[in-house]
N, CA, C and O atoms as a GROMACS GRO file, in nm:
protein
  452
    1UNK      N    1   8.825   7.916  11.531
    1UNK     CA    2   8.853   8.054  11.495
    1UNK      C    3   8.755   8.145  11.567
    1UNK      O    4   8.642   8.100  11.586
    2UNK      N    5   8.781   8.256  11.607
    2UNK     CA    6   8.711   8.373  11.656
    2UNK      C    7   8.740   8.527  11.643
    2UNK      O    8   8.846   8.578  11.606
    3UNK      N    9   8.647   8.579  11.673
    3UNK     CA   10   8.707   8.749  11.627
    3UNK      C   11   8.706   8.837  11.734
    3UNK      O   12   8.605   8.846  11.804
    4UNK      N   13   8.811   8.907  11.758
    4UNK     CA   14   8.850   8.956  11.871
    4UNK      C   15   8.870   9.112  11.851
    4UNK      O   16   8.961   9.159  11.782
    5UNK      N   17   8.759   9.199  11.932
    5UNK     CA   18   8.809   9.324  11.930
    5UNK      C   19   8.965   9.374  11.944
    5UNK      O   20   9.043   9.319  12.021
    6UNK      N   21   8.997   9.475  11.866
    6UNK     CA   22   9.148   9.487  11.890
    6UNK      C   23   9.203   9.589  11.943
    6UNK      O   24   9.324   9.611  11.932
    7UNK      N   25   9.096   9.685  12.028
    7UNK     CA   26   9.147   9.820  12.115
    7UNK      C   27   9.220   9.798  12.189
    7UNK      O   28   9.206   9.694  12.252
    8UNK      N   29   9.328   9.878  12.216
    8UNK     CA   30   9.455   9.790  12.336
    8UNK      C   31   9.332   9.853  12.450
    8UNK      O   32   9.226   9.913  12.433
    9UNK      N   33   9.392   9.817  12.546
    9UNK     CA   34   9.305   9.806  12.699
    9UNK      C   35   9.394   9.796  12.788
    9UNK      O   36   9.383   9.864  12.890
   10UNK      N   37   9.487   9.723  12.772
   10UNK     CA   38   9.613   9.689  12.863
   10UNK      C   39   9.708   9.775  12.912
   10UNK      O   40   9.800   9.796  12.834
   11UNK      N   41   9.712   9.829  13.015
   11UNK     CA   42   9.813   9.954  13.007
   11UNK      C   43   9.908   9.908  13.060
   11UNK      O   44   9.909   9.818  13.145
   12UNK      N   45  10.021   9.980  13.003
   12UNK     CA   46  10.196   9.922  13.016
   12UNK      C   47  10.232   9.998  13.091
   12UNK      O   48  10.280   9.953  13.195
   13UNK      N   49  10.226  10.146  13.072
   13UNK     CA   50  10.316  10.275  13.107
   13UNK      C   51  10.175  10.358  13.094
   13UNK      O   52  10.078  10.320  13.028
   14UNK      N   53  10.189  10.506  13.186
   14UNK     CA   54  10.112  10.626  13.184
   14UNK      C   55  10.076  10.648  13.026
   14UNK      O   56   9.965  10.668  12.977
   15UNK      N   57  10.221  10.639  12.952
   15UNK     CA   58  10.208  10.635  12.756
   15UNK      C   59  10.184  10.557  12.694
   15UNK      O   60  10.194  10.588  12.576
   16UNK      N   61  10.145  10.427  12.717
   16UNK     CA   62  10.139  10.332  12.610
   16UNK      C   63  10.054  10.226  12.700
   16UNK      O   64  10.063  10.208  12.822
   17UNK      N   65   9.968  10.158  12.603
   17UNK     CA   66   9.860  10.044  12.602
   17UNK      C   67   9.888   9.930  12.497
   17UNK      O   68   9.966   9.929  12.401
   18UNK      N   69   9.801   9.833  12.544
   18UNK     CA   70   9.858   9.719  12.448
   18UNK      C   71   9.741   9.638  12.419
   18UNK      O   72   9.680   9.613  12.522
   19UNK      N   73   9.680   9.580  12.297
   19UNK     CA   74   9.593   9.483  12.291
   19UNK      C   75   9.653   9.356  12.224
   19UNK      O   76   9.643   9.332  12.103
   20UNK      N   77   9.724   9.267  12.328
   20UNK     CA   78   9.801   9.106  12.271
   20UNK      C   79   9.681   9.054  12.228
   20UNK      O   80   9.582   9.048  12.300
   21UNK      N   81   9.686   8.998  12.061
   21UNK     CA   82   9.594   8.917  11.958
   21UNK      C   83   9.675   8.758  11.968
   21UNK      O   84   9.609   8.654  11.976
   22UNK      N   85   9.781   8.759  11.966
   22UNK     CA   86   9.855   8.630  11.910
   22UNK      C   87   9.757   8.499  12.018
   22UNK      O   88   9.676   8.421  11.970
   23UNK      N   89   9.786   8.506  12.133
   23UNK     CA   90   9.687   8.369  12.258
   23UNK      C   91   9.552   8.391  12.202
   23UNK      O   92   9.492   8.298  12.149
   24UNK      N   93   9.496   8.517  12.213
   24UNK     CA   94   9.318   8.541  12.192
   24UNK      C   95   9.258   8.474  12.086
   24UNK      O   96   9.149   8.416  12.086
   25UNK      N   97   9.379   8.496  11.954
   25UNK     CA   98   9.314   8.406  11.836
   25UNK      C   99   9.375   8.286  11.785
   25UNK      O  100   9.349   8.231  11.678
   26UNK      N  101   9.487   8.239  11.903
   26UNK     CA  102   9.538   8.106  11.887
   26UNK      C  103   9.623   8.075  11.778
   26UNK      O  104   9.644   7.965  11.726
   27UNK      N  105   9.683   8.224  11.742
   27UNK     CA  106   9.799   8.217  11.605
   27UNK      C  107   9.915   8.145  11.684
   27UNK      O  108   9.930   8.147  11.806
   28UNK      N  109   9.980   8.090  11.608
   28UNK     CA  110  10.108   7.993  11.649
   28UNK      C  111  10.255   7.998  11.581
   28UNK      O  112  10.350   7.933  11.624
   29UNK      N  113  10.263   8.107  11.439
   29UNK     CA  114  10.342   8.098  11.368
   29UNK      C  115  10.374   8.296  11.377
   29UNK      O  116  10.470   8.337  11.311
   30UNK      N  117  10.309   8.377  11.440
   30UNK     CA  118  10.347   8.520  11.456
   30UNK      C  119  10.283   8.578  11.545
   30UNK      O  120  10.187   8.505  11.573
   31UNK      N  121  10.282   8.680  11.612
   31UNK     CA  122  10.296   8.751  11.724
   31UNK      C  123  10.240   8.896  11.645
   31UNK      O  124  10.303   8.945  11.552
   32UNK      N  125  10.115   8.952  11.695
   32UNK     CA  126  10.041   9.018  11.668
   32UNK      C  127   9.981   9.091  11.783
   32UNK      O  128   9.912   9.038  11.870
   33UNK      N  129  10.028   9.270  11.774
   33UNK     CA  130   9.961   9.346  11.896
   33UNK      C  131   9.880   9.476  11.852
   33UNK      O  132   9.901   9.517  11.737
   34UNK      N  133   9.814   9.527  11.910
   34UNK     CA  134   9.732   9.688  11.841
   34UNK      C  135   9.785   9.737  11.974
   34UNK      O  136   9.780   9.672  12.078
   35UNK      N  137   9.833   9.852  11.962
   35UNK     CA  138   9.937   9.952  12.069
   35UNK      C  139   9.848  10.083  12.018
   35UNK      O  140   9.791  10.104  11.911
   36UNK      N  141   9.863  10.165  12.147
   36UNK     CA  142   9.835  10.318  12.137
   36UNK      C  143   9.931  10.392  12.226
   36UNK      O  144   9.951  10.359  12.343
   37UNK      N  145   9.970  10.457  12.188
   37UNK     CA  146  10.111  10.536  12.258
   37UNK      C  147  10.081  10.678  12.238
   37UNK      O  148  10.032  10.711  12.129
   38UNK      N  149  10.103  10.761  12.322
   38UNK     CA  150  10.086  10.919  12.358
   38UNK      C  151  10.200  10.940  12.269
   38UNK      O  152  10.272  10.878  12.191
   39UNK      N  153  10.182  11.078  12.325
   39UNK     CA  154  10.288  11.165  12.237
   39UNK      C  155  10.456  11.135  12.270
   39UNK      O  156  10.468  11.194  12.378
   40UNK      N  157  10.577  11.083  12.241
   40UNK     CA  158  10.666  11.044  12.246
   40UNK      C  159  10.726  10.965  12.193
   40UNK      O  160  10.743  10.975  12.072
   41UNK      N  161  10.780  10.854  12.265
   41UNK     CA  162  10.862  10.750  12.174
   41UNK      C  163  10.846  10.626  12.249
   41UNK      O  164  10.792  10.619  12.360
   42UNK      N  165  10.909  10.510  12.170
   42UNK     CA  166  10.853  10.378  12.249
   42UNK      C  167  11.051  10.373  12.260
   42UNK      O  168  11.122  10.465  12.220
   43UNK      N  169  11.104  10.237  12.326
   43UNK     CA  170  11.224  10.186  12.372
   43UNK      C  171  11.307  10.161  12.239
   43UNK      O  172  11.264  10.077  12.161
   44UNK      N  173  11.428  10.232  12.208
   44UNK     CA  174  11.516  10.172  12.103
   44UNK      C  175  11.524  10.017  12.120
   44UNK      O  176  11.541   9.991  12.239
   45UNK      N  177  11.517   9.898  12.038
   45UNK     CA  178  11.560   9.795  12.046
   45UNK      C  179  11.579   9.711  11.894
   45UNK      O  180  11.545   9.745  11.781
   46UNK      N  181  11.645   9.593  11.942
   46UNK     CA  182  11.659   9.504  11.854
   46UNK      C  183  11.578   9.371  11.841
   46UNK      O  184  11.536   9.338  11.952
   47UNK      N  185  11.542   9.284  11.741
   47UNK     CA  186  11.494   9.157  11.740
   47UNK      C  187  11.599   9.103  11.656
   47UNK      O  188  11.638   9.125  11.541
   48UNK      N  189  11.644   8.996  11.788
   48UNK     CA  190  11.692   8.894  11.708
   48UNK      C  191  11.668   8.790  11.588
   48UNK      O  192  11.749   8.748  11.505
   49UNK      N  193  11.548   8.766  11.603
   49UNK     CA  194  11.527   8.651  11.472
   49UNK      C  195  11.368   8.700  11.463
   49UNK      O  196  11.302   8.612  11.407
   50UNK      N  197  11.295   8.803  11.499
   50UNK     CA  198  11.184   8.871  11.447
   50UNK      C  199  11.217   8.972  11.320
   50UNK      O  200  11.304   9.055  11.295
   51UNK      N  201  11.119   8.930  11.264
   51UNK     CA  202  11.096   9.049  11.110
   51UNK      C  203  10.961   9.071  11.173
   51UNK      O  204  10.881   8.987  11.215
   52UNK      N  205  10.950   9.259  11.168
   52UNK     CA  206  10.835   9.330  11.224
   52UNK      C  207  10.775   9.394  11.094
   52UNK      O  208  10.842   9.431  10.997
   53UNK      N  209  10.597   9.402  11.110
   53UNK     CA  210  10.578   9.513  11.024
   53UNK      C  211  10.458   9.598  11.147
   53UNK      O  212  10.372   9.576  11.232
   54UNK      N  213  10.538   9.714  11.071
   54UNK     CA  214  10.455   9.798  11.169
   54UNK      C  215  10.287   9.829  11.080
   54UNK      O  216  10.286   9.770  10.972
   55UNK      N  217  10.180   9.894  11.104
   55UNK     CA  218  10.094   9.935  11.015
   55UNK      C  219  10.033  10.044  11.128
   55UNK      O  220   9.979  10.019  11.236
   56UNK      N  221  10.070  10.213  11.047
   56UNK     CA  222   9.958  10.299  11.113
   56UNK      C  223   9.842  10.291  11.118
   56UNK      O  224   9.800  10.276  11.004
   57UNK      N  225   9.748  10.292  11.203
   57UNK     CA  226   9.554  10.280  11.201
   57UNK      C  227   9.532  10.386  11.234
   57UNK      O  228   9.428  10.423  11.179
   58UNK      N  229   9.602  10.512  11.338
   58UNK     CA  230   9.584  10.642  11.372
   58UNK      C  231   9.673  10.682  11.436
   58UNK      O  232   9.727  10.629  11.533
   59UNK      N  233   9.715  10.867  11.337
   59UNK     CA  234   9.811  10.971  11.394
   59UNK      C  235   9.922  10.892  11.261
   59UNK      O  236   9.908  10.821  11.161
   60UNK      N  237  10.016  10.950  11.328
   60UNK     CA  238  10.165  11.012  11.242
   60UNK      C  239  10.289  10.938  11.316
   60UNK      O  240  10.346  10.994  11.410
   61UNK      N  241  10.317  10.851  11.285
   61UNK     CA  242  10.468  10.823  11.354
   61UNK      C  243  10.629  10.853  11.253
   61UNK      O  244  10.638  10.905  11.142
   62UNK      N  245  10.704  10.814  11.313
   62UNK     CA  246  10.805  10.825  11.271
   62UNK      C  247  10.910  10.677  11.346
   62UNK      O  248  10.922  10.650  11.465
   63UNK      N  249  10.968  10.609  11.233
   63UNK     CA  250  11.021  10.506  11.274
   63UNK      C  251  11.169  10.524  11.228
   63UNK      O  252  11.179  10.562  11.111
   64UNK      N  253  11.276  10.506  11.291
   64UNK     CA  254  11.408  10.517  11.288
   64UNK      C  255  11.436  10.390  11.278
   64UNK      O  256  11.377  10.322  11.362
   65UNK      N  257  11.518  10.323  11.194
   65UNK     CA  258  11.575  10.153  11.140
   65UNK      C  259  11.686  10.222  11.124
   65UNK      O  260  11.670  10.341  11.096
   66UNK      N  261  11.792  10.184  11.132
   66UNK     CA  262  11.917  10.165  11.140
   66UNK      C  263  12.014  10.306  11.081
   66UNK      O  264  12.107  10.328  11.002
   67UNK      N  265  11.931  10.376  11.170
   67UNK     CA  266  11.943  10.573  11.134
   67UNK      C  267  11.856  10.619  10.998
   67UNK      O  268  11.838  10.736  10.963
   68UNK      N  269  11.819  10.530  10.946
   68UNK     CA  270  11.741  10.624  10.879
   68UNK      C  271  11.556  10.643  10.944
   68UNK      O  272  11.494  10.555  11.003
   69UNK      N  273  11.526  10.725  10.923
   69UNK     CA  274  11.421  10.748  10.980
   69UNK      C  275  11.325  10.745  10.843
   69UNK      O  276  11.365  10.767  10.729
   70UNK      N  277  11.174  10.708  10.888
   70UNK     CA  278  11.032  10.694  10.781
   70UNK      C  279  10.952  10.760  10.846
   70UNK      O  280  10.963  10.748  10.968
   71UNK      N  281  10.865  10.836  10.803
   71UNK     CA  282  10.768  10.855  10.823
   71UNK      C  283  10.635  10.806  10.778
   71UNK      O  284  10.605  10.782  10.661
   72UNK      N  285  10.539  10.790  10.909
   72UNK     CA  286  10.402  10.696  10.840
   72UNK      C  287  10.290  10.794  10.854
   72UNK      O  288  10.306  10.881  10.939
   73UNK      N  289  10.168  10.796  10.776
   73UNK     CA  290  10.101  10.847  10.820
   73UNK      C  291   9.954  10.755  10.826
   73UNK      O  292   9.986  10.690  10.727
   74UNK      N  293   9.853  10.711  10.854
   74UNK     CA  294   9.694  10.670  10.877
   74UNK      C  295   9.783  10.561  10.750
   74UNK      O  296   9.878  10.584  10.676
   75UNK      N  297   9.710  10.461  10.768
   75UNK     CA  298   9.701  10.319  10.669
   75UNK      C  299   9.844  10.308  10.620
   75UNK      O  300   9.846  10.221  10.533
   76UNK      N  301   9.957  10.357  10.641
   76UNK     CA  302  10.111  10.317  10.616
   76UNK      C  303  10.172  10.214  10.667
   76UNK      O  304  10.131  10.174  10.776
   77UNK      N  305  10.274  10.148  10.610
   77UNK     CA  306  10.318  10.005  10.648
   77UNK      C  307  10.470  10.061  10.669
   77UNK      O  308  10.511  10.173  10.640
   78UNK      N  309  10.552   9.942  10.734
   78UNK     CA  310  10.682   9.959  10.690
   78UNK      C  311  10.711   9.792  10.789
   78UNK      O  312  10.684   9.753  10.903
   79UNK      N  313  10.793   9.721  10.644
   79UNK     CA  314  10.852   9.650  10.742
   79UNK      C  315  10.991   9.644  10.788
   79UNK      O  316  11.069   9.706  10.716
   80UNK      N  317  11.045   9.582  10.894
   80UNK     CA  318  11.148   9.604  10.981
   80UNK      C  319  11.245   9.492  10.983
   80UNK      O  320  11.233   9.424  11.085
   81UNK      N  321  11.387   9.430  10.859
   81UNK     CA  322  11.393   9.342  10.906
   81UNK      C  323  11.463   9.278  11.019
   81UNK      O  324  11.469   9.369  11.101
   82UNK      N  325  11.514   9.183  11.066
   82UNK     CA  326  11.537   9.107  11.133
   82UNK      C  327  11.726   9.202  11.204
   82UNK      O  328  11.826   9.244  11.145
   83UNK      N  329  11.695   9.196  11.317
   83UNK     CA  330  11.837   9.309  11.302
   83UNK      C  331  11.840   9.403  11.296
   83UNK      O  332  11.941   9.442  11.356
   84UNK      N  333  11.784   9.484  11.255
   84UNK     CA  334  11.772   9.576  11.220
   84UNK      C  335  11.724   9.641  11.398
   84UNK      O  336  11.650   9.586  11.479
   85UNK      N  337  11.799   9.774  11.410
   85UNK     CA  338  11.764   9.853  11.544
   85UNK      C  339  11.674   9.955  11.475
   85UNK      O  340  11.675  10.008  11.364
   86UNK      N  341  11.585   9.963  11.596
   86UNK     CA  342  11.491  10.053  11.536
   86UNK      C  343  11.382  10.123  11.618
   86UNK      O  344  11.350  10.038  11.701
   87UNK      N  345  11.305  10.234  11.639
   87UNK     CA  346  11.264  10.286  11.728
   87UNK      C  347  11.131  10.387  11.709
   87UNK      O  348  11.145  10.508  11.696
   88UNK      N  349  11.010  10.327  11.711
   88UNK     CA  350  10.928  10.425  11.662
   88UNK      C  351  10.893  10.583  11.761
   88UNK      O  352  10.915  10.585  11.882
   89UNK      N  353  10.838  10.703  11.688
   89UNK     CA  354  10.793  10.768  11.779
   89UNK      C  355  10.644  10.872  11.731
   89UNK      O  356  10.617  10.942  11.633
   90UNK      N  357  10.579  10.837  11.850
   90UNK     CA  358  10.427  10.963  11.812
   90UNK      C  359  10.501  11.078  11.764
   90UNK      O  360  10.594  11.113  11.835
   91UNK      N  361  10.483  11.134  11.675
   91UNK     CA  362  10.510  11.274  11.604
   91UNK      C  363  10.395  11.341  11.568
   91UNK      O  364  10.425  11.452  11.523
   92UNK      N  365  10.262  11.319  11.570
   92UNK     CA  366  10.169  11.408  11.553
   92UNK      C  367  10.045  11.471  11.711
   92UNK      O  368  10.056  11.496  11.831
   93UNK      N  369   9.974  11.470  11.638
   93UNK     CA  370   9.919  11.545  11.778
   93UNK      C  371   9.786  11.446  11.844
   93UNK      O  372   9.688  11.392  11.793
   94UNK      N  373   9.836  11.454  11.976
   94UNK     CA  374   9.748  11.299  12.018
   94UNK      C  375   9.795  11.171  12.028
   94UNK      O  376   9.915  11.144  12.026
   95UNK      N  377   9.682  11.070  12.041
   95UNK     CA  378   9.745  10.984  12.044
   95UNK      C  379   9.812  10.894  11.893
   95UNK      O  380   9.782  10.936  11.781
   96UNK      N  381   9.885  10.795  11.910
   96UNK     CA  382   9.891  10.689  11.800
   96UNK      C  383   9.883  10.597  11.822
   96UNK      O  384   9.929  10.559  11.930
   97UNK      N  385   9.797  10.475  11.708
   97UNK     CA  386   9.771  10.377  11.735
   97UNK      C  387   9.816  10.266  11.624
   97UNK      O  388   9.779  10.272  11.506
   98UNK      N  389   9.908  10.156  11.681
   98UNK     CA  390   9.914  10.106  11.513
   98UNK      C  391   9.952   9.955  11.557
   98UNK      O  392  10.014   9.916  11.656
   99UNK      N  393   9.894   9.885  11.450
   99UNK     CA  394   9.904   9.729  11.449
   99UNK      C  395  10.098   9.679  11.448
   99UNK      O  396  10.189   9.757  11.421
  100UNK      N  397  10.114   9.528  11.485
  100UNK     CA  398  10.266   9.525  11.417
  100UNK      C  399  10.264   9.395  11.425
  100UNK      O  400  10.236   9.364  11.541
  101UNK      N  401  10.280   9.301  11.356
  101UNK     CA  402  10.285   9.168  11.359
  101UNK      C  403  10.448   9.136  11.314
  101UNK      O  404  10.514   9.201  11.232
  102UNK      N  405  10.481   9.047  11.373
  102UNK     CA  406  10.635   8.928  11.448
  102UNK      C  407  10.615   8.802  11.363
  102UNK      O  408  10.503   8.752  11.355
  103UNK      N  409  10.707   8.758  11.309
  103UNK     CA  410  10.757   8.632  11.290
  103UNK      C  411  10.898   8.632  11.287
  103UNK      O  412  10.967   8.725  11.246
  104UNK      N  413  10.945   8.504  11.342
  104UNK     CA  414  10.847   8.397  11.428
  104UNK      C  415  10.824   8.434  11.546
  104UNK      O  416  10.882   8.530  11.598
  105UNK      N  417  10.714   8.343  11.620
  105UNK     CA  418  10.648   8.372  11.703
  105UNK      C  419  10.729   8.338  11.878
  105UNK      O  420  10.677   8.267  11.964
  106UNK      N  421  10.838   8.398  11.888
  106UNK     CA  422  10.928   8.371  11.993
  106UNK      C  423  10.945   8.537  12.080
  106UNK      O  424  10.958   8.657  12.058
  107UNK      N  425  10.929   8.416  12.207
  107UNK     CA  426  10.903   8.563  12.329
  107UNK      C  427  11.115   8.567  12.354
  107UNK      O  428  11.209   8.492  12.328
  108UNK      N  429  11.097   8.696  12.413
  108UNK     CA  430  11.220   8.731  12.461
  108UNK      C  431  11.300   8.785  12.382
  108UNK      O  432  11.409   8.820  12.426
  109UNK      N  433  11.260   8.811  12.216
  109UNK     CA  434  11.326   8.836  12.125
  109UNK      C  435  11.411   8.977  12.152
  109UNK      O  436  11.533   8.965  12.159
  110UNK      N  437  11.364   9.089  12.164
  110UNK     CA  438  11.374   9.182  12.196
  110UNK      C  439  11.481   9.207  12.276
  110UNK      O  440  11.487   9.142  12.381
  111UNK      N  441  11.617   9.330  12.236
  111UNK     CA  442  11.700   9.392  12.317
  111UNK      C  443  11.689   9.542  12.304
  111UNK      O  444  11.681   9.620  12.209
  112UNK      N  445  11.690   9.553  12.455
  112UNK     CA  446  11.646   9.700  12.448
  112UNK      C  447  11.830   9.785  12.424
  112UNK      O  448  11.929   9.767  12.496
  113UNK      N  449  11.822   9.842  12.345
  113UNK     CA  450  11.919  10.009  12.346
  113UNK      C  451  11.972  10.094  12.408
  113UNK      O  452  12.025  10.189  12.350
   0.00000   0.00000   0.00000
């Protein structure tokens, strides 16, 4: 076991960063990232056989599941299940940053919208 800073660092896009936990701490059963995303929105998509939970750490999002929309604000959860289309977006001012852990732990899950 080890403990791993969790600032994303990784940059994806001009808007969004990524810090992948799942290899670093050798989890095997879920898929765990800390993301920071500018002001906008991330890709509509689907998971096939992933159940997501999102968790705000900083700023304001807004998550759309299957037209209905949530709003999160600092320490808010929501989980996402399996199927479910869904699409978060920065809605406050600055950046946002928020944890989201996957089970099970399978790459490729994801269809984008």
């Amino acid at each position: 076991m080890k403990i791993v800073h969790a600032a994303p660092t990784d940059q994806v896009s001009d808007t969004l960063s990524v810090k992948r936990l799942t290899d670093e701490l050798g989890a095997e059963n879920l898929r765990a990232n800390v993301f920071t995303v500018a002001e906008g929105s991330m890709t509509k998509h689907v998971h096939r056989e992933q159940e997501e939970l999102y968790l705000v750490l900083d700023g304001t999002a807004e998550i759309a599941v299957d037209g209905t929309v949530y709003k999160l604000g600092e320490r808010d959860a929501l989980a996402v299940p399996v199927g479910a289309e869904h699409q978060l977006s920065n809605v406050g001012l600055g950046p946002l940053t928020f944890f989201v852990v996957a089970s099970p732990n399978v790459t490729g899950d994801a269809e984008k919208r």
